[in-house]
N, C-alpha and C positions, 0 to 999 in steps of 0.2 A: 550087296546090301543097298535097297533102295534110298533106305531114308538113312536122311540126313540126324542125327540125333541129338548133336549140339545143339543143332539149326531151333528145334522146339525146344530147349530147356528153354528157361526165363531169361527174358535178355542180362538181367544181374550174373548170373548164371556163367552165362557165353562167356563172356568175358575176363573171369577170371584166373587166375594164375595159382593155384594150389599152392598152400603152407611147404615151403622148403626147409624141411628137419636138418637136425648135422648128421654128415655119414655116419653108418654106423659100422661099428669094428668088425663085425663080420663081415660087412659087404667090402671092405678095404681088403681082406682078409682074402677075399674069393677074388678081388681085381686082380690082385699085385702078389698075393702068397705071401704076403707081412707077417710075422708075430710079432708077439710083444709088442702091441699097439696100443700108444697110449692117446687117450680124447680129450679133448679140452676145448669141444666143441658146442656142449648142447646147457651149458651152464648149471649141469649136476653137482650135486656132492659128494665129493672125492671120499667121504668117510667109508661109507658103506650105511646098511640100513641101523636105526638104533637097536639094539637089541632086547629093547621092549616093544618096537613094531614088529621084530622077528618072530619072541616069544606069541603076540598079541595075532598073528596070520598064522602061525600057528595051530592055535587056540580054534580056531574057525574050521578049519579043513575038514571035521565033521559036519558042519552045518552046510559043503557044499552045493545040495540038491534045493536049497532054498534060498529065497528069496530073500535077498535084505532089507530089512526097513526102509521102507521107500522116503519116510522122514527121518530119517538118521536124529532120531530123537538124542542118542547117549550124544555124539561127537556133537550135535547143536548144545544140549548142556551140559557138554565140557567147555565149550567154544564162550558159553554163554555168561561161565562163570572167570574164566579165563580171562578175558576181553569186558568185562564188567558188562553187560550188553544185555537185551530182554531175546529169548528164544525166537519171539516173531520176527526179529530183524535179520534171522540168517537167514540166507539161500545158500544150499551146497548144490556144489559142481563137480563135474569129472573134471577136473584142474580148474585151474582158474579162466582157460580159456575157455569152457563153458559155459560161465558164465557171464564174458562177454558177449559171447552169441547170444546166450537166453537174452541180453538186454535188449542188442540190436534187433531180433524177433521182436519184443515186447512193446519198443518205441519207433523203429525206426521203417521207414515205406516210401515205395516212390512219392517224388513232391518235397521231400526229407533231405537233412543234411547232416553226418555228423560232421566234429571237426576234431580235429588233431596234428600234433607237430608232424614237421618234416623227420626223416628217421629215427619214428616210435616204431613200436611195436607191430609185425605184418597183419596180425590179424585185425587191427582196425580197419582196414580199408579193406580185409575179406571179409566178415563180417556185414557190414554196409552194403557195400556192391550185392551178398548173397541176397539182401532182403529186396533190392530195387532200388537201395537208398542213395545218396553221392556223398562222394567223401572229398571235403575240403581240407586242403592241407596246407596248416600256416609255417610262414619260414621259420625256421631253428637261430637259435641265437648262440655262437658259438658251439655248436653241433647238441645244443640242450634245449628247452623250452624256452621260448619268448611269449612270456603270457601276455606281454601287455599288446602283443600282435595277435593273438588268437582271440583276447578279445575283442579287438577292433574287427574280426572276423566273424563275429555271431551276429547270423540272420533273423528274420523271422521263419524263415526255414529249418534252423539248427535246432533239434531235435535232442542229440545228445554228444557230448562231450568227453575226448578220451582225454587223459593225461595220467602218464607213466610214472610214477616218481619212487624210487630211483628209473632212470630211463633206458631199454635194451633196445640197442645195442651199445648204446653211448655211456652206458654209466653215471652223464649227468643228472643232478638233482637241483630244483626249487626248494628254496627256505618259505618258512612258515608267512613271516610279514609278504613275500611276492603272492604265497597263495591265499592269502587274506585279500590282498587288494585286488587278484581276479576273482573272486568268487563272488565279492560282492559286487560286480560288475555284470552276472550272469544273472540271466531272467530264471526268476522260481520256477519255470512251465520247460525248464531246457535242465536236463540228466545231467549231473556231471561227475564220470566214470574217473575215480581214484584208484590205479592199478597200481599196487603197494607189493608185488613181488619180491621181491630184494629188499622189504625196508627191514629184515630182522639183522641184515650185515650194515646199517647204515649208524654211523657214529660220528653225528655232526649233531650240537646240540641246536643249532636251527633248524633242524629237520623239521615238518610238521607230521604227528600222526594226524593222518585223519580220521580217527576214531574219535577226536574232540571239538569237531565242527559237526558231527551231526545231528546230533538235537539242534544248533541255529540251521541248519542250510538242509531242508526236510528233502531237497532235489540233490543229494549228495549220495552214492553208495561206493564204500571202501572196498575193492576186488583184491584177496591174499590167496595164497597158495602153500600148500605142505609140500610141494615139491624142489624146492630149492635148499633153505636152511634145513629143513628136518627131514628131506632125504627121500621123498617119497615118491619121486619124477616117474616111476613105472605105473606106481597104483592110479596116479591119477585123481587127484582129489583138493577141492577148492571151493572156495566158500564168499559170498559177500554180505557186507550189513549196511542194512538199508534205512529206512524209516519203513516200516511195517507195511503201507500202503504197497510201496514200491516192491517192498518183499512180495506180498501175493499176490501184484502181477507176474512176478517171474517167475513162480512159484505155477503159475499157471500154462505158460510154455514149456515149462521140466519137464524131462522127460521121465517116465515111473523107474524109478531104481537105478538113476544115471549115477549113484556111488554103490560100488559093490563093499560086499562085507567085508573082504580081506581090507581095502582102505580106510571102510568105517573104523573098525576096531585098530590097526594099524594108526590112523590119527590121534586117535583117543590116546593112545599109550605113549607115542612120542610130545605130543601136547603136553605131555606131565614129566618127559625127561631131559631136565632142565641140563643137565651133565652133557645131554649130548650135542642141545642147540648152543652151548656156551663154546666148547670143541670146536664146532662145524663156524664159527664166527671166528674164534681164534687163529684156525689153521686158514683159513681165508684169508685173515688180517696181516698172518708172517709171509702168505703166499705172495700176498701181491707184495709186497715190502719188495719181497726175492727176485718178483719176475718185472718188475719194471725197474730197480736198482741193475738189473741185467741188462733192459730196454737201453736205459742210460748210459750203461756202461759200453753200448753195441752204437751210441749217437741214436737211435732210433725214437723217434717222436711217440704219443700213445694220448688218448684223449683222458684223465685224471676221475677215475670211477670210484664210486663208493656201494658198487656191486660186488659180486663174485664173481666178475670179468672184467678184462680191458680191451680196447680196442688200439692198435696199434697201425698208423699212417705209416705207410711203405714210399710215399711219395711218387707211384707210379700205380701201376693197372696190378692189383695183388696176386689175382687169380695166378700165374705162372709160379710166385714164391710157396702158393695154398698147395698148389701139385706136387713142391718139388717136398715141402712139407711130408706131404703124401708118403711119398717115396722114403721119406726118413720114416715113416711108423708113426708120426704125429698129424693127429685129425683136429683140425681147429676150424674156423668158422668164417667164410666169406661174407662181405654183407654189400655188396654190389646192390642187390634189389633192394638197398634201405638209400639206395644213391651215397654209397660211401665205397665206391669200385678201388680205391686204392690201400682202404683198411682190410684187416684181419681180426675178427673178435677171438680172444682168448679166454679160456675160460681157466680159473684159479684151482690147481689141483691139488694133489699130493707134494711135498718138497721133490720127490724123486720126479713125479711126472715133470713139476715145472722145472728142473735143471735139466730133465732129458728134451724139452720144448727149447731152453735155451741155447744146450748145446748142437739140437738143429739147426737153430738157426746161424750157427758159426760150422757148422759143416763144408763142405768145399762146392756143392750143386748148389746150396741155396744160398749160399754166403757171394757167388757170382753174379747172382741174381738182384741183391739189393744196392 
């Protein structure tokens, strides 16, 4: 092979380091000859799917030779009514991670900068890098945002602004009064990206939604996801609300039919069952009760999340305890490339997964280990 093929992609391109997923149980399965493997890796929910997005996928498997509405007109006004919102404000995604990218396409280009905490989320700074952009990255305060440092960090370069709240891998979150007083520090002509993933597990009355600062701050879009509380992490399917303008820019990088019908309908139906997002909050709530009452009980340190994860400090290099993990049938989640080398993020399961995550970790390979 003559050529070099890296060598020509875009220099954004070259550079980068592809999204690192959590293992998945089959392929642990084919390493090692594991069963009974349980994940607590990629921050799913342990329920299983509602069984009104079951019935509702279903429902579709005749209409698979067709295309699905490219404008997911029902799921926008269900979304629409749902979220008290006008139709023109949504953009859907194939998760929500598409539509950080559709932004980064939409605002960001060499010359550009976005900016974001020290370990947020990886795909900010792929993202960025894909378009030719640079990614500024302001230090963490306490392994969570320090806004009043990121905004001493917006340029005339800065372009658009990520912030995660609640934050993965850290699980910290910013109260309303801290994100009041950045926002109005942030120039109207500069994006600033609200990734609200995890806010349907968040139960701190300081929270801010940011679904109530956008009508003042017209340079604000709220990025959620059906994939975590309401179960949907396969289908793929995510949504933001914008101020309209900012909708049909992104709206104009979409790509035609980037949510398929089994998620269109699928959202639609778990959107309206309230039975099941109350559950899937609940069994979270006693989860983590369970597995860091266990943390405690092992002396083991963990940073205080108000996600559907923890991240727990091994006080050395983790990856050797994530292997020996391994070897016990439990898959959980390195975050070395979030520059956190000596944590492990967990993610909150079933009572039975997290007793069997615990009593790993008191096993006699990994318990020598810490």
């Amino acid at each position: 092979m003559s050529c070099d093929f890296v060598s020509i992609a875009t220099e954004g391109v070259q550079g980068l380091t592809p999204y690192q997923p959590g293992k998945p149980v089959e392929e642990l399965e084919r390493e090692l000859g594991i069963q009974n493997i349980v994940k607590l890796a990629s921050n799913e929910n342990p329920l299983g799917a509602s069984p009104r997005a079951a019935e509702a996928i279903q429902a579709q498997i005749s209409e698979l030779t067709r295309y699905p509405d490219g404008n997911g007109f029902i799921l926008k006004q269900a979304l629409s009514q749902h979220l008290g919102v006008n139709l023109d404000a949504i953009v859907l995604g194939n998760g929500s991670n598409d539509v950080l990218n559709l932004i980064a396409r939409a605002y960001l280009a060499p010359g550009y900068e976005s900016l974001f905490s020290a370990h947020a989320f990886a795909v900010y700074p792929i993202a960025t890098q894909a378009v030719g952009a640079k990614a500024v990255v302001a230090p963490a305060k306490n392994w969570g945002h320090d806004l009043e440092a990121m905004a001493s960090a917006i340029t005339d370069k800065t372009k658009v602004i990520f912030l995660a709240n609640p934050n993965n891998p850290t699980g910290t979150w910013f109260t309303r009064a801290d994100f009041e007083t950045f926002i109005k520090k942030v120039p109207e002509n500069v994006i600033v990206v609200l990734d609200e993933a995890y806010f349907e597990y968040v139960d701190e009355p300081e929270y801010p939604n940011g679904l109530d600062y956008l009508s003042q701050y017209p340079n604000l879009i709220v990025s959620r996801t059906f994939s975590k509380a309401y179960g949907l992490a396969s289908l793929r399917v995510g949504y933001s609300i914008s101020n309209p303008q900012i909708a049909d820019v992104l709206n104009r990088v979409r790509s035609p039919f980037n949510v398929d019908s089994f998620a269109l309908a699928a959202a639609v139906a778990v959107l309206d069952d309230k039975e099941y997002l109350q559950k899937s909050i609940v069994i979270n709530r006693e989860g983590m009760e369970q597995v860091t009452q266990g943390l405690e009980n092992m002396g083991l340190s963990y940073i205080p999340s108000v996600g559907n994860f923890v991240s727990v400090d091994f006080g050395k290099d983790a990856m050797p305890i994530y292997e020996a993990l391994l070897r016990e049938g439990v898959i959980v989640r390195p975050v070395g490339p979030y520059k956190m080398p000596t944590f492990l993020r967990i993610s909150i399961g079933l009572p039975e997964e997290n007793a069997r995550f615990l009593g790993a970790l008191q096993s006699s390979a990994v318990k020598a280990l810490l």
